[in-house]
C-alpha positions in Angstrom: 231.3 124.1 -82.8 233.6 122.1 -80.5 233.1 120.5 -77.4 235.3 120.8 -75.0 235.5 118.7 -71.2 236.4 120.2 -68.3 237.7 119.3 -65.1 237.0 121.1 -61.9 238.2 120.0 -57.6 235.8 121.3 -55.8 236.9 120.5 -52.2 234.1 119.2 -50.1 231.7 119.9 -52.5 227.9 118.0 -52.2 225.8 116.7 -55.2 223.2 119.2 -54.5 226.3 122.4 -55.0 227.1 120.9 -58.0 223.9 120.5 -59.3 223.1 124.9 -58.6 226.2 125.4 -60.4 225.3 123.4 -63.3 221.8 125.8 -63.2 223.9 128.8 -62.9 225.7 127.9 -65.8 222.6 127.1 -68.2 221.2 130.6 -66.8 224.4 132.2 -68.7 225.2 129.5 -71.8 223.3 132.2 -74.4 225.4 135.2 -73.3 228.2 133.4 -74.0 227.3 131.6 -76.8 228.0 128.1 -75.5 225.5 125.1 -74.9 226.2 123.2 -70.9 225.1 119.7 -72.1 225.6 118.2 -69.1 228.2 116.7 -65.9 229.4 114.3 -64.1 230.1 114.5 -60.0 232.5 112.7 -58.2 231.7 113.5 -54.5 234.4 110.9 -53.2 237.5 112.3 -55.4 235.9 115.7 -55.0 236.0 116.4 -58.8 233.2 117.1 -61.5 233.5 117.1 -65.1 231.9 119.2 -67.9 230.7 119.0 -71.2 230.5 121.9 -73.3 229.9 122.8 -76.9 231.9 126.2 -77.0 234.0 128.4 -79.3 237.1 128.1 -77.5 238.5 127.2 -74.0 238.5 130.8 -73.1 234.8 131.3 -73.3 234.2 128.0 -70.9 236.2 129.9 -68.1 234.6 133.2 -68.1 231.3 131.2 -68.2 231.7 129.4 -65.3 233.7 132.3 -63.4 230.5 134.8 -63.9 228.6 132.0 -63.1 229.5 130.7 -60.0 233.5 131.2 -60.0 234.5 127.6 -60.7 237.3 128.0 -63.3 237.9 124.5 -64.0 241.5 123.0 -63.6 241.9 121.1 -67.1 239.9 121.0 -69.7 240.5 119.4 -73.3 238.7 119.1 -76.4 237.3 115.8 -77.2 234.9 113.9 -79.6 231.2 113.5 -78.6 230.8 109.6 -80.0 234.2 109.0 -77.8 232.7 110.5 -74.7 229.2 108.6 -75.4 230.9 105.4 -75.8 233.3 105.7 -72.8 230.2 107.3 -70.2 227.1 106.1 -71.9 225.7 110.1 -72.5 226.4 113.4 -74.1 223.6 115.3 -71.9 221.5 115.4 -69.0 219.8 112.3 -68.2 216.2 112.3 -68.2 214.8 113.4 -64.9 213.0 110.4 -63.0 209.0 110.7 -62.7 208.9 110.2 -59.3 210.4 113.0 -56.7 213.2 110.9 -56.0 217.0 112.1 -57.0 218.6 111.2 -60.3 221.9 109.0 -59.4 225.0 111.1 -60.1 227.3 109.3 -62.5 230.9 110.0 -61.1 232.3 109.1 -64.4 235.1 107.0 -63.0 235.4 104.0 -65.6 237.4 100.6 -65.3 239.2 100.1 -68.8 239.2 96.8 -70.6 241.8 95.6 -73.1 241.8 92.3 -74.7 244.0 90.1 -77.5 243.3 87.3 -79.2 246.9 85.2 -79.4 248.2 84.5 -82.5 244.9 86.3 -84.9 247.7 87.4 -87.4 248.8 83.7 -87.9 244.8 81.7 -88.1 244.7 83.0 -91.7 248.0 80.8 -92.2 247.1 78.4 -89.8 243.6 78.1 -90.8 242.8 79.5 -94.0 240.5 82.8 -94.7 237.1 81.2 -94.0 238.0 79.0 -90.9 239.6 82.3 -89.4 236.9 84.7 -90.4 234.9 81.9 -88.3 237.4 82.1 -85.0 237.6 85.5 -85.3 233.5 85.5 -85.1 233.5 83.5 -82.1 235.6 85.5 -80.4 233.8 88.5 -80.7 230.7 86.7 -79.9 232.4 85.5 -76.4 233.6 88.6 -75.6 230.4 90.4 -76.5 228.2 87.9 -74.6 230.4 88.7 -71.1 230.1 92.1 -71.8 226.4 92.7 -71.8 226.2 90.2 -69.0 228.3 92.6 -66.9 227.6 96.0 -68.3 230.3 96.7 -69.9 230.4 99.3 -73.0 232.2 97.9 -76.0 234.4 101.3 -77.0 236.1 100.1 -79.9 237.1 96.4 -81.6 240.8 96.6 -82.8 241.0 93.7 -84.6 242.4 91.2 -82.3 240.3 92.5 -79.6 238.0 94.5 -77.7 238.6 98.1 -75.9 236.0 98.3 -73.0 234.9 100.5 -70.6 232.9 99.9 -67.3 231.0 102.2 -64.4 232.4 99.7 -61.9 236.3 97.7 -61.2 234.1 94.8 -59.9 232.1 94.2 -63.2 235.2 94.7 -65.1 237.4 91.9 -63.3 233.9 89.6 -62.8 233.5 90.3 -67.0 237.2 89.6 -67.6 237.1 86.1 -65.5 233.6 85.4 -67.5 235.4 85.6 -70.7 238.3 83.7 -69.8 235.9 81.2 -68.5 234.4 80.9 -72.0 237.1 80.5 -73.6 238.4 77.7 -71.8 234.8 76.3 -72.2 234.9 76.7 -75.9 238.5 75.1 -75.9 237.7 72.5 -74.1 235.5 71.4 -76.7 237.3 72.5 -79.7 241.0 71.5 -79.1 242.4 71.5 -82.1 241.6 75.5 -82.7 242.0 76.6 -79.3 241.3 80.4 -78.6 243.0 82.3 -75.9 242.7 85.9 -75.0 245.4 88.2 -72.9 243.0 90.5 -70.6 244.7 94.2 -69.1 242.3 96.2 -66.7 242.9 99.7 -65.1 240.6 102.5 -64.2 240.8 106.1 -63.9 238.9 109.6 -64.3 237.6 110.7 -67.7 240.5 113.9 -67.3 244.0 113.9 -65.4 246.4 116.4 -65.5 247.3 117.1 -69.0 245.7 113.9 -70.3 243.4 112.6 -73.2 240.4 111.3 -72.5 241.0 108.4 -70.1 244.2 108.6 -71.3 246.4 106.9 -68.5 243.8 104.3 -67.6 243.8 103.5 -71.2 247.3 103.1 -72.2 248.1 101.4 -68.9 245.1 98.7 -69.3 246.6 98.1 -73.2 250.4 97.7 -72.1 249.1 95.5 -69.0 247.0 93.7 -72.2 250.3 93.1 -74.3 252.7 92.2 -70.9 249.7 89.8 -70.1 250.4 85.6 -71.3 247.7 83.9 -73.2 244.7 83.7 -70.7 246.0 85.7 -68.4 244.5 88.5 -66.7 246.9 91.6 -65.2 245.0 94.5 -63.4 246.8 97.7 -61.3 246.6 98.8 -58.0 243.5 101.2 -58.9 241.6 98.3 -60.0 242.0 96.1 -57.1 241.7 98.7 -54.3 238.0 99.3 -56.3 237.3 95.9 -55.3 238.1 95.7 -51.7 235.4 93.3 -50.5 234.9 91.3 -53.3 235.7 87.2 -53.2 238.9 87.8 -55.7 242.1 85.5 -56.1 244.7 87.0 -57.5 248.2 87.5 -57.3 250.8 90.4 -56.8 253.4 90.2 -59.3 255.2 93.3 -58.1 255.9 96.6 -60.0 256.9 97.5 -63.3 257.2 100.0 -65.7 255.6 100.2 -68.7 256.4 101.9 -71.7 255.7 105.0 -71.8 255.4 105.5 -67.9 257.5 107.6 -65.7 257.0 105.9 -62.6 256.4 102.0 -61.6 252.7 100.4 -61.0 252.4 97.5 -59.2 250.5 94.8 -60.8 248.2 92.0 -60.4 246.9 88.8 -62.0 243.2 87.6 -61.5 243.4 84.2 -60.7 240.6 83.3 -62.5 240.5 79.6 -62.3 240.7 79.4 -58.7 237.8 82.1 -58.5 235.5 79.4 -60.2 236.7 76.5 -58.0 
């Protein structure tokens, strides 16, 4: 059966509402022949998110109207492995021993691209072993920032790495950690230097008529391919996210990227000066 995720705004809604209505709706899931696996609560942005296994779209709205009248306000059908490796679960987590609350994941993820300059040419360059070689220190690099900073590894495309993370601030801390090992490595190994172009922006799992993530993803990989070699670019969303934290960076105006309507303004991390 598919499984679908919706989207619901639920103005001034508490963790505690949502929490009923995801009772009310597991009360009802074998009338209707759908299974609730579990949500996500965004008490800030006043939005939650749903995952269902259900027949159709149809059946997840007149669950949730007899339910408790939330019709949600989106909802698309998506890939279980996609949504795990983007939010880390596909159903409730385990409740804690103790009497004390379960933390609500709001599902709002920072999005990571990275490219490794010039991977097409170190076969040429290098030949197939020495490149193989690269090509495995610069998954081990980024890897190694990664799990420092909790970030989830979503994909490797080749020549890099699609991330996500639960937080803006470990995203831009794991970016600068990466770049920093890179310069480290090159610094020792000048004559095959690696360098890595770095995009971050961050967004809810659903927008209006969206994919999955889908503007915070294609906005993090065309900041990625605008980016110079060790160079990291972030959007507004990112750094607002990170109001507070000791960041250098610099404002590089607006643009627009393909695919885009409307202009973002952008940002680069000034990474070396973060370190100084």
């Amino acid at each position: 059966m598919p499984v679908f995720m919706d989207r619901h705004f639920v103005e001034g809604a508490t963790r505690h509402a949502v929490a009923a209505a995801h009772q009310k709706d597991l009360a009802l899931q074998d009338k209707y022949h759908v299974k609730f696996l579990t949500y996500w609560f965004d008490e800030g942005r006043c939005t939650a998110f749903c995952l269902i296994e259900a027949p159709d779209r149809k059946t997840i709205e007149h669950a949730h109207d007899e339910a408790h009248g939330l019709v949600p306000n989106e909802v698309i059908e998506v890939d279980p492995a996609v949504v795990n490796a983007f939010l880390g679960r596909i159903e409730d987590p385990p409740k804690p021993a103790k009497a004390a609350e379960t933390p609500i994941d709001a599902a709002f993820r920072a999005i990571m691209f990275t490219d490794l300059k010039d991977s097409t040419r170190m076969t040429s360059l290098y030949g197939d072993a020495k490149a193989l070689h690269l090509l495995h220190i610069h998954n081990a690099l980024t890897r190694n920032s990664l799990n420092a900073h909790r970030g989830r590894e979503i994909k490797h495309t080749g020549d890099g790495i699609m991330a996500s993370f639960a937080g803006a601030p470990d995203a831009v801390q794991c970016a600068m950690a990466i770049q920093r090992a890179f310069a480290a490595y090159n610094e020792k190994n000048p004559e095959t230097p690696l360098q890595l172009r770095i995009g971050l922006s961050a967004g809810e799992p659903i927008e209006e008529r969206g994919d999955l993530f889908g503007k915070a993803v294609q906005l993090a990989a065309r900041l990625c391919a605008q980016a110079e070699p060790a160079q990291i670019l972030m959007d507004q969303v990112v750094l607002d996210q990170c109001s507070g934290e000791p960041l250098s960076f610099a404002d590089l105006g607006e643009v627009t990227p393909k695919g885009f309507d409307q202009s973002v303004r952008v940002y680069e991390v000034q990474w070396t000066k973060a370190q100084d």
